[in-house]
N, C-alpha and C positions, 0 to 999 in steps of 0.2 A: 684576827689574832688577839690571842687575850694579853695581859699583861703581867700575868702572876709571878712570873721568874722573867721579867724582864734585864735583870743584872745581873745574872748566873749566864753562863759558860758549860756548855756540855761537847764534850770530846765522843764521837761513835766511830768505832774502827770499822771497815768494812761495809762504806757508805752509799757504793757507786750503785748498788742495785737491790732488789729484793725485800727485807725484814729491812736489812742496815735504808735504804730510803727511807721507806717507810714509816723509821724511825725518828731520821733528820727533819722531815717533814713535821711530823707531829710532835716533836719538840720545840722548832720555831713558831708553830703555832701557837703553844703554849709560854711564847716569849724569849725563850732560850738563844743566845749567840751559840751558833751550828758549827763546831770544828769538822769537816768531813774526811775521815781518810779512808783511804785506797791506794791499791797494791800494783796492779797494773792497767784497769779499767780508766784513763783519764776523762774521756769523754763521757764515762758513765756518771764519776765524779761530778763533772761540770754539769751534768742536767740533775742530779740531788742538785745543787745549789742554785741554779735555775726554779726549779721548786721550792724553794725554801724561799727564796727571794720573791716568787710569783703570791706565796702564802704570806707577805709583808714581813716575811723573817729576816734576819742577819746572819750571814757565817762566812766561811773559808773552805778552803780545801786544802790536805795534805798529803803528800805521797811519803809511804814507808812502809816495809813490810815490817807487820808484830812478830816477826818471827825473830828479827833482828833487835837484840838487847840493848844495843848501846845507840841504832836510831831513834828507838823507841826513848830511851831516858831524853837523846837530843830533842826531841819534839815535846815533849811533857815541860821541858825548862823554859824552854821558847816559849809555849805557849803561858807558861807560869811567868817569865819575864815583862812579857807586851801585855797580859790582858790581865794578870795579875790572879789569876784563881783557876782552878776548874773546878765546878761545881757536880757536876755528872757525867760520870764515865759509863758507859755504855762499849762493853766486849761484847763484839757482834762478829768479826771475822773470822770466816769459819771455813773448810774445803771437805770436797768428801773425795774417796780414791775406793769405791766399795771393789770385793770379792770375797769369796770364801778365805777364812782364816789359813789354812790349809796350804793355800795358794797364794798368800800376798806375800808380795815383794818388800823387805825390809824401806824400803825408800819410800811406798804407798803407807806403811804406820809410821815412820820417822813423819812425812808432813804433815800427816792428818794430826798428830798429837805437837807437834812444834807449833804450828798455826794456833788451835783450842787452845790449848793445856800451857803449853809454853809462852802464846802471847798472852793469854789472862795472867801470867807472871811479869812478863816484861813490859807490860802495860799498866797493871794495877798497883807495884810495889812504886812505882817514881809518882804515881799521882795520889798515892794516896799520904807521902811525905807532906805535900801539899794542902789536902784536905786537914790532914792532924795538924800541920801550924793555926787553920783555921776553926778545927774543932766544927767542924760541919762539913756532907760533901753526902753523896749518893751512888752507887757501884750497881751495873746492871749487867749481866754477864747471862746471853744469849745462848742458850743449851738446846735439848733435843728430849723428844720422846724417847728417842735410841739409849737413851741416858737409863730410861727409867724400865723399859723393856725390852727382852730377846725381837731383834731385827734382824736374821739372818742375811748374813755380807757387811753386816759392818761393824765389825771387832773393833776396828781400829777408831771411827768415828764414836762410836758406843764408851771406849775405856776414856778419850780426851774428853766427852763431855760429864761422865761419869765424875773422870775427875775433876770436872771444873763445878757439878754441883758440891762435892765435898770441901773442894779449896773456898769456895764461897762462905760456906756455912760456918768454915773454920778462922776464917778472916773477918764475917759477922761477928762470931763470940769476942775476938780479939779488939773490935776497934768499936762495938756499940756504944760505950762508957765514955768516946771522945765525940759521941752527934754523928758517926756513918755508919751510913745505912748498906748492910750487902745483900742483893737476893740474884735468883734466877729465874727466868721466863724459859720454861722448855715447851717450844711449839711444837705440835703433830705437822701432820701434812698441811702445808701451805703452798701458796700459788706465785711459786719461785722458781727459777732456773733449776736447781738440783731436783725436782720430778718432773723437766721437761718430757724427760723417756719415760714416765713411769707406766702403767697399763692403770687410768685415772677409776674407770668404770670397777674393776677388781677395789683398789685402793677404797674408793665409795663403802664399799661393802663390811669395811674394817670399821668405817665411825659411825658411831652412834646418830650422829648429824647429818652421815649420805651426802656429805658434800666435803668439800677441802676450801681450806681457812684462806683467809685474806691476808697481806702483812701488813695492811691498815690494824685488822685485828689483834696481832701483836704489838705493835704500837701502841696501842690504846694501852694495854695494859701496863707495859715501858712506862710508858708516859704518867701514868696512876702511881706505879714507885716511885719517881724522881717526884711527884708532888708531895705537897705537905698532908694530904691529904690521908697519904701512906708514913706517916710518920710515926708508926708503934709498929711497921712492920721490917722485919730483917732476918736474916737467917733462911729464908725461905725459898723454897725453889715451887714457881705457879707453871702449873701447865694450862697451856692453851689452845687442845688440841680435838675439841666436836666430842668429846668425852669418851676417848678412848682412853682403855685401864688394863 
């Protein structure tokens, strides 16, 4: 474990499995105290922090759904009371409910865009009060290829991460001048529960790589924003996706 952000604090929503791991992992490595939350997955929770720990890291775990505004401010205060800062947020909490536009049920776009869309609001606006007292802090908001091109079946996952690269970009320009930093990570096909069923060999055929990404591989790059290393970058949305366009 290195030491570089040893006294920073990073908050990942949607930690219990997949990219959100992946992510807690290689933050604590990089020194970071690991807040973990998750939604219903407890036992998933508990092995991110078991890993993090196995990695000589430190953190927690939280339970609260992003969907819910006034848990979400509860947890951002707590954590701003006891440990005194967050330093990187990380919107990773994400759901899919695909079908044809045509045919989806108003309740399969309400979650999909409450989840994305709504919790990178009710997650970003209470920590980033936080950051501005301290005129420094880091915002990493977990998007999608679907964002950037036609995926037919999923309108609804497509418009929430759509709109979570614009709310980024637009919350970049607004808070650059106080030291935070906003971007986005939109990964292609990665090697996660949501293309358990997918037909993989087809999929191959779409990236230029012939293979499907790691969420170590997204991670990496998470972990490159929240460093100082990435510090003239913001505003941006990187994909990380075997060079699909």
């Amino acid at each position: 474990m290195t030491t570089e952000h040893e006294d920073k604090t990073a908050l990942i929503t949607g930690g219990s499995k997949g990219i959100g791991r992946a992510i807690c992992v290689e933050l604590a490595r990089a020194g970071m105290y690991t807040v973990i939350n998750y939604h219903g997955d407890q036992q998933g929770a508990e092995q991110t922090l078991a890993l993090v720990k196995e990695k000589g890291g430190r953190g927690e775990i939280y339970r609260f759904d992003v969907r819910d505004r006034q848990a979400a401010e509860r947890v951002v205060a707590d954590i701003g009371a006891r440990l005194g800062r967050i330093d990187v947020l990380v919107n990773n909490a994400g759901i899919i409910a695909d079908g044809l536009f045509m045919m989806m049920p108003p309740e399969n776009w309400q979650s999909v865009i409450d989840t994305s869309l709504n919790g990178f609001y009710n997650m970003t606006r209470p920590v980033l009060e936080l950051m501005v007292r301290r005129r420094r802090g880091v915002i990493v908001s977990i998007s999608s290829a679907s964002s950037l091109m036609a995926n037919r079946g999923q309108a609804n996952y497509a418009a929430a991460k759509a709109g979570l690269n614009a709310a980024s970009r637009s919350v970049a320009a607004e808070v650059a001048r106080l030291g935070i930093r906003v971007n986005v990570v939109a990964p292609g096909l990665i090697e996660t529960d949501m293309i358990r069923d997918a037909p993989r060999d087809q999929i191959k055929t779409l990236i230029p790589m012939a293979r499907i990404g790691r969420p170590e591989e997204v991670a990496g790059v998470v972990a490159f924003l929240c460093s100082d290393a990435a510090s003239y970058v913001t505003g941006q949305v990187i994909s990380v996706n075997g060079g699909m366009f």
